[in-house]
C-alpha angles and dihedrals in degrees: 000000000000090000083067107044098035109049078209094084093060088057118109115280084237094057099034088050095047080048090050086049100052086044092063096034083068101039085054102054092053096045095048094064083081106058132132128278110189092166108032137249111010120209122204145117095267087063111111105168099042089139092062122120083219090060086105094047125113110270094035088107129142145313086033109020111192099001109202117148103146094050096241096152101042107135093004115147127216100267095049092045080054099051090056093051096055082051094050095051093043088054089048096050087046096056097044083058085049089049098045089059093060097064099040088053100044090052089054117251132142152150125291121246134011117329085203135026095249091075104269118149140215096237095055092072119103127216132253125011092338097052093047086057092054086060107111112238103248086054098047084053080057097052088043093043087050086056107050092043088066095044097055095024114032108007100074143094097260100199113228085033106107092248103150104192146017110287090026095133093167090106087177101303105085141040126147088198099303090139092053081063126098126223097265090049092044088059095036091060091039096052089047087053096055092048095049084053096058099047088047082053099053088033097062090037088055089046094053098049090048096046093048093043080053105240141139106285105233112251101321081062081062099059 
């Protein structure tokens, strides 16, 4: 129980959620240095970092254009900005994924059979925090070991391998009709992917919180 190991959680609701905010306020500010652009550079009043070399970049989209209040990116040069940005689109595929499973769990949906050999089943697994602490160990090092296999193995940039753009993880092998698309549509699609991300990103750390301060999850609490 978190209430037990961080003295924070037996703070007031008032005080842990006004803490919460200000969290995401600042994750927010240094991620959103890396936002879309589809159609270059965006002006408006919003815009903080009007003066960066990365205002033309995909994800610098109204109405902020390239949002960065907290400087992230000064002096950055093209291939660091870029290896934040292939960090920024695995952690939002990863959380739609998160998010996702959610959804599928809570509405209750699960494998069939046992998950361990002393008669555990999936379906005995709960959501959410909860449910990731029910995993038996050895499941949860296969889980671990899965994960680290595409990391290292199947989830990079392989060079010579007609990859066009950061995040693009094909490396030859897949495609699902990218290369029937023409520019427009490519960073159409790029630019929809960043942003779902994002969201995905917001939407599991919300659910967490709201999960750990022991309230009704909104809508997806419903399911």
């Amino acid at each position: 129980c978190l209430s037990h190991a961080y003295p924070l959680f037996h703070c007031t609701p008032i005080i842990l959620t006004m803490k919460t905010v200000a969290a995401i306020i600042a994750l927010a500010g240094s991620a959103a240095a890396f936002a879309p652009a589809q159609n270059g550079k965006a002006s408006t009043a919003l815009n903080a970092r009007s003066d960066s070399p990365f205002v033309g970049e995909l994800g610098a989209q109204a109405p902020l254009g390239f949002f960065d209040p907290l400087n992230v990116c000064e002096g950055f040069d093209q291939a660091q900005f870029d290896r934040l940005r292939e960090v920024e689109i695995k952690h939002g595929r990863i959380c739609q994924l998160a998010f996702l499973g959610q959804i599928v769990t809570r509405a209750g949906l699960r494998l069939p059979g046992n998950i361990s050999t002393d008669g555990t089943k999936f379906s005995d697994i709960g959501e959410g925090w909860a449910g990731s602490l029910q995993v038996p160990v050895a499941g949860a090092l296969q889980i671990l070991a899965f994960v680290g296999f595409l990391e290292l193995g199947v989830m990079k940039d392989i060079e010579g391998t007609g990859n066009e753009h950061v995040g693009d993880f094909r490396n030859g092998a897949l495609d699902f009709g990218w290369d029937t698309f023409d520019e427009e549509t490519k960073l159409s699609k790029r630019a929809i992917e960043l942003n779902n991300g994002r969201a995905a990103m917001m939407g599991i750390l919300g659910l967490m919180v709201h999960e750990q301060l022991g309230t009704t999850l909104p809508v997806i609490g419903k399911l």
